[in-house]
N, C-alpha and C positions, 0 to 999 in steps of 0.2 A: 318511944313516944316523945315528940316535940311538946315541954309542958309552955301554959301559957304566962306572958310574962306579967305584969303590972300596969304598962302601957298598953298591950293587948288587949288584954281586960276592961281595961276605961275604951278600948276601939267598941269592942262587944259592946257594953252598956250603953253607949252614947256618950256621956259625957267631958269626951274629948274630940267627938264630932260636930261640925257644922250643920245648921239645920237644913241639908240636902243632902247628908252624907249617903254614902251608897254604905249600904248593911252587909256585911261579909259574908250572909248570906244569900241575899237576892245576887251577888258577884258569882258565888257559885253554882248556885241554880244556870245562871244564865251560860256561866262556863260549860257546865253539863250539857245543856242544850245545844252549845258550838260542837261538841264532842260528838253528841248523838247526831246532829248533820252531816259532820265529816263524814262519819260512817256511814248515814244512810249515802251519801253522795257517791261516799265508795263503792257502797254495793252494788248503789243501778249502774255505772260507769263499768262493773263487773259485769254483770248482767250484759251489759251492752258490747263487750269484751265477748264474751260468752256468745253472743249471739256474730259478729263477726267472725270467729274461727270459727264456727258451724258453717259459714258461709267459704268461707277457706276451703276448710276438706269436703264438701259438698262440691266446689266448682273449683280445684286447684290453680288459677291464676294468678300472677303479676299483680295484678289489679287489686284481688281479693286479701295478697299476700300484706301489698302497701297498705287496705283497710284494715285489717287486721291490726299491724305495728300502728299504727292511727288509734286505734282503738286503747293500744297498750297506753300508748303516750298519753292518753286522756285519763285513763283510770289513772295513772300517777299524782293526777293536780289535788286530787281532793285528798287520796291517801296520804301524800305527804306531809298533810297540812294538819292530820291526825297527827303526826309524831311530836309533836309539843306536848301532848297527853301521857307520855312514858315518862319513866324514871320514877317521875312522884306518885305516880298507879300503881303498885302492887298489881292488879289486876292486868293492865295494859300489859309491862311488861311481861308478864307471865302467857302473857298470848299473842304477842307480837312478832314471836321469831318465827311463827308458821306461813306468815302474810309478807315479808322483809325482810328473813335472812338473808348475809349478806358478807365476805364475799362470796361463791361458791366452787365447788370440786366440779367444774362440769363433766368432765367424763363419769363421772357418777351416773348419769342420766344418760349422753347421746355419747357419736363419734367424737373426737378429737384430733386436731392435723399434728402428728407425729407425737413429740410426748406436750406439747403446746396445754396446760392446763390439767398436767399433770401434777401429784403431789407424793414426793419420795414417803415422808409421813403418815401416809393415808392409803391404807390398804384397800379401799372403795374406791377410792381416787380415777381409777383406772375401770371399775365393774361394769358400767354400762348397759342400764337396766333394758334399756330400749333394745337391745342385741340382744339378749340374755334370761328367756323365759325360766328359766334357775339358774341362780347365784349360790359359789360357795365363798367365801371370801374368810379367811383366815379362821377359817372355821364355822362362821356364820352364815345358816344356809337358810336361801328365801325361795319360797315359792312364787316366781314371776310372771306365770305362763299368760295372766291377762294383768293387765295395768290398771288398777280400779285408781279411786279415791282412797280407800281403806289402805292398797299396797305403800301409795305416797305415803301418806300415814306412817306408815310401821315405819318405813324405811329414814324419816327425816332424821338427820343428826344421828344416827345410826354410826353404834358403837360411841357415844356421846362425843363424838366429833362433830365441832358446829359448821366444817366446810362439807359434810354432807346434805346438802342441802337438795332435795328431793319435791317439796311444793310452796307455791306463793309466787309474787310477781318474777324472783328471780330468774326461776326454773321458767316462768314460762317464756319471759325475755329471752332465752338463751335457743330456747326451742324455736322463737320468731326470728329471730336474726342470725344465730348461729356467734362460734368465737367472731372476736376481731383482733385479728391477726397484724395488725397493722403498727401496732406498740405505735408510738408518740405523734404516727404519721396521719394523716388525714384518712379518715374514712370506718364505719361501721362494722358489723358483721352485716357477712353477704350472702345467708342460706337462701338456697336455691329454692324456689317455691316447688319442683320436684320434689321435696325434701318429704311431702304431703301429697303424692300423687302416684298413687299404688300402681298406675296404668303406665306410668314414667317414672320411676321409681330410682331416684340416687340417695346415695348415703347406705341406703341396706333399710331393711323394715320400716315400712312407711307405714304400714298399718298399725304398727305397734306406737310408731310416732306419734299418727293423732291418734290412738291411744290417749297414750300419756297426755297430749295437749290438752284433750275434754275432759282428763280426772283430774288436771292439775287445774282447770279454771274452774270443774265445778267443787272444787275443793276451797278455793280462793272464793266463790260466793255463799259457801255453805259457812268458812273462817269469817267471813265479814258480817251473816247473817248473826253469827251469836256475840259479836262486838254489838251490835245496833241492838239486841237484846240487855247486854252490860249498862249502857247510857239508856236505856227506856226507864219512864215509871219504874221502878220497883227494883231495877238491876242495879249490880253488885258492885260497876265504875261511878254508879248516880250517887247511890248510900253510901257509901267510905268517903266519896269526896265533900257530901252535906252533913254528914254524921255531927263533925263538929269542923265549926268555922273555922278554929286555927288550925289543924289539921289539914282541913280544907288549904287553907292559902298557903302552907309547906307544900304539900302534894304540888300546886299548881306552880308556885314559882322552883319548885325543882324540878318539875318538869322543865320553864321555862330554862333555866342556868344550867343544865345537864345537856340540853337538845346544843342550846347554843357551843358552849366550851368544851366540854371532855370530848362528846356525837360530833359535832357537826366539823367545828374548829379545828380539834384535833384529830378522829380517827377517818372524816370521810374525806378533810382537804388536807390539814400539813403533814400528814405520815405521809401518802402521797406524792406531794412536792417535796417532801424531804427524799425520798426515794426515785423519786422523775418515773414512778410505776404505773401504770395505766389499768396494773390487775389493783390498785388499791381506787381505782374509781369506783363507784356508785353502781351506776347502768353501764357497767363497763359493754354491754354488747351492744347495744343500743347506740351509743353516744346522747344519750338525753342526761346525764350527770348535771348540767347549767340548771336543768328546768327542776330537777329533783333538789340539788342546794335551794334553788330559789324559794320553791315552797315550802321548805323547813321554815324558812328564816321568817314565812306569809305566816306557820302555823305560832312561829313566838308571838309576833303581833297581832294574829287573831284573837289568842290569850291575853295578853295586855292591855287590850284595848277593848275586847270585849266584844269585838265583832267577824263576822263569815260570812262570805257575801257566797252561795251556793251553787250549784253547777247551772239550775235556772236562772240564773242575777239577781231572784232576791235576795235579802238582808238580814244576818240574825243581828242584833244589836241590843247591849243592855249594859246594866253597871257592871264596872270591870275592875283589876288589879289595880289599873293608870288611876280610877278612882280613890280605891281605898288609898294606895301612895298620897294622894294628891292632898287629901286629908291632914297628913303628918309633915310634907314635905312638898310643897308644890314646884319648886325650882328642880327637886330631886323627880320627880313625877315627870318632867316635862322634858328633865334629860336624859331620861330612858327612854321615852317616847321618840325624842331625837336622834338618841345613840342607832336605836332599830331602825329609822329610817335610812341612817346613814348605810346600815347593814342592807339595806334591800336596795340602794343606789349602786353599792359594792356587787352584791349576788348579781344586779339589774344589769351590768356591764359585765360579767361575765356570759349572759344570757345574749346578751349583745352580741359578744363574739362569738358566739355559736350560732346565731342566725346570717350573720355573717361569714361565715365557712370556715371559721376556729374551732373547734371543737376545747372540750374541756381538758381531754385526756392529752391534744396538743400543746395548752397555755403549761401544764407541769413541764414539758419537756425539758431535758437536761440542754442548757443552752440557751433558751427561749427565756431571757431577761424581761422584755414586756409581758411575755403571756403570764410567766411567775409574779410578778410584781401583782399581774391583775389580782390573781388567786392568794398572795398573800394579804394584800388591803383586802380583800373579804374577811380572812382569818379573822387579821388586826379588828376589825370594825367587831366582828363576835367576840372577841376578847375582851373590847371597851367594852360592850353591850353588859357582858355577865358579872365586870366589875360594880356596875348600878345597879344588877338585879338584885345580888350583893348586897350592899347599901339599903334597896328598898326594903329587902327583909327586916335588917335592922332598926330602920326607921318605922316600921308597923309595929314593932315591938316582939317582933319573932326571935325565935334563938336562930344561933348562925346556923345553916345548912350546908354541909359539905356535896359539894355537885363533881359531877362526875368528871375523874381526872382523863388525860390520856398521856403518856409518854412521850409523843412528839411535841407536847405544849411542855410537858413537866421536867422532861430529861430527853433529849433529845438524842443525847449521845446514845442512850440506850437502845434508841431504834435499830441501833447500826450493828450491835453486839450479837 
């Protein structure tokens, strides 16, 4: 338990506030409220996911296959913009790896080109649920014969290995696009919208395929339905985060210092670039890695400032972190405010050259001096950013918060060992 310190105390009372000061707890009230948007935003974007690949294995087309991956890409904006809510959630975390796991064992799930996404480690590695109405795998025997929601279930992180990864966006990216084979080079996964066409059928069990497709998304809107429950009235992400104020604003700015430095900085961009590996991207099947950094870095500043603008364009808005800072430190207040902008200039040209026919998994390439340059001034700019979040704590009268490390920021040498 973070206790509260002297100067915290006089924030709580008032009487080291101004007479507009924003209350630490109308800050997180209002935070709650960005939180419970996310997730609703999430869900219908699910939903609407959901209803696209019905439209998919119902008319197996080109056409339906492209709205489908369109669909994915749109569930992404809002989801991402949730992950600012981990680390300092107890709760979040604890329900986060079923929605986000990440990277994963794809042959776990479908085919694989040769041992491509293999893993010598991982006795599942290779199972391949979709082929395989019973699995014995080093002893553990599952009953596969239909592919529910319940099967995904059992089977995630099975055997407590977190690259079995079995339901959530990942699995189901992987199902739309198939690998991408292409390591550093331009271009996506390319599954074949047969993939999904029992009447034309490649790959092997197409039926079993959309199977899996329709228990892994209605698993991902059933995962999202009990998040939007946790941030409602009365749920269990509302009350831990209002319980008590300073608790409260430990949870939110370590969220915010976790998402940015150990998550984002470290294990989703410079391992990465340290490595020039395109399995340590994001959306590796995809190529949408630009748009997923970008809204990480929307979900700090959502937090910070207190505001979500939502998949309809209106507006959540209210008193925020940037406030309480502002309080104690307005210079300090205005250079985190800053710092994140600079961060979403960084992310914003990253996004740039992927609208432009760079990919993200090309800027790491071993050789590729600009495109690394681009990805690491993103790093940098998250690095500056969590050294003021840092600071802000301090400055509100919090004890220090240690935020999550990663090895590529910490010891870098280690990555290589």
């Amino acid at each position: 338990m973070i206790l509260r310190t002297t100067a915290f105390a006089a924030l709580l009372s008032g009487t080291a506030l101004h007479a507009h000061a924003a209350a630490p707890s109308d800050v997180l009230s209002n935070y709650a409220d960005i939180a419970l948007a996310g997730y609703e935003d999430s869900l219908e974007t699910a939903k609407t996911l959901k209803g696209a690949l019905n439209a998919l294995v119902a008319a197996p087309t080109a056409a339906n296959l492209d709205a489908a991956r369109a669909a994915w890409i749109a569930a992404r904006v809002p989801y991402q913009q949730t992950e600012a809510f981990r680390f300092g959630n107890p709760v979040v975390d604890a329900w986060e790896g079923k929605v986000n796991a990440w990277p994963l064992d794809e042959g776990l799930i479908d085919y694989v080109a040769g041992n491509a996404g293999l893993n010598d480690e991982n006795p599942f590695s290779d199972a391949n649920v979709i082929a395989n109405p019973a699995l014995d795998v080093s002893g553990t025997k599952v009953d596969a014969a239909t592919i529910t929601p319940e099967l995904l279930q059992s089977m995630h992180e099975i055997d407590g290995i977190e690259a079995n990864v079995t339901t959530g966006y990942h699995a189901i990216e992987f199902l739309l696009w198939g690998q991408d084979l292409n390591g550093t080079e331009a271009g996506a996964g390319t599954r074949p919208v047969t993939d999904f066409d029992p009447a034309n059928c490649t790959g092997g069990n197409c039926e079993r395929r959309i199977q899996y497709l329709l228990s892994a998304a209605d698993l991902l809107i059933s995962d999202l339905e009990e998040a939007v429950v946790l941030w409602s009235e009365g749920g269990q992400g509302r009350n831990e985060v209002t319980a008590d104020p300073a608790q409260g604003l430990v949870m939110a700015f370590t969220g915010m210092g976790s998402l940015s430095y150990g998550e984002q900085a470290g294990e989703r961009m410079k391992l990465g670039l340290l490595l020039h590996d395109p399995e340590e991207e994001h959306d590796c099947f995809s190529d949408n890695t630009h748009a997923s950094h970008f809204y990480d870095g929307q979900g700090i500043q959502n937090v910070y400032l207190g505001t979500y603008t939502r998949i309809d364009g209106s507006m959540i808005e209210g008193p925020s972190l940037y406030d309480v800072v502002k309080e104690k430190d307005a210079d300090l207040a205005d250079a985190l405010k800053a710092d994140i902008e600079t961060t979403m200039e960084k992310l914003g040209a990253i996004v740039a050259s992927a609208e432009a026919g760079t990919a993200y998994d090309q800027l790491i390439a071993a050789g590729n001096e600009d495109g690394n340059a681009l990805v690491q001034d993103a790093i940098d700019a998250l690095v500056a950013q969590t050294r003021n979040i840092d600071r802000a704590v301090t400055a509100i009268g919090l004890e220090k918060i240690d935020f999550e490390g990663s090895d590529s920021l910490d010891s870098p040498n280690a990555v290589f060992q």
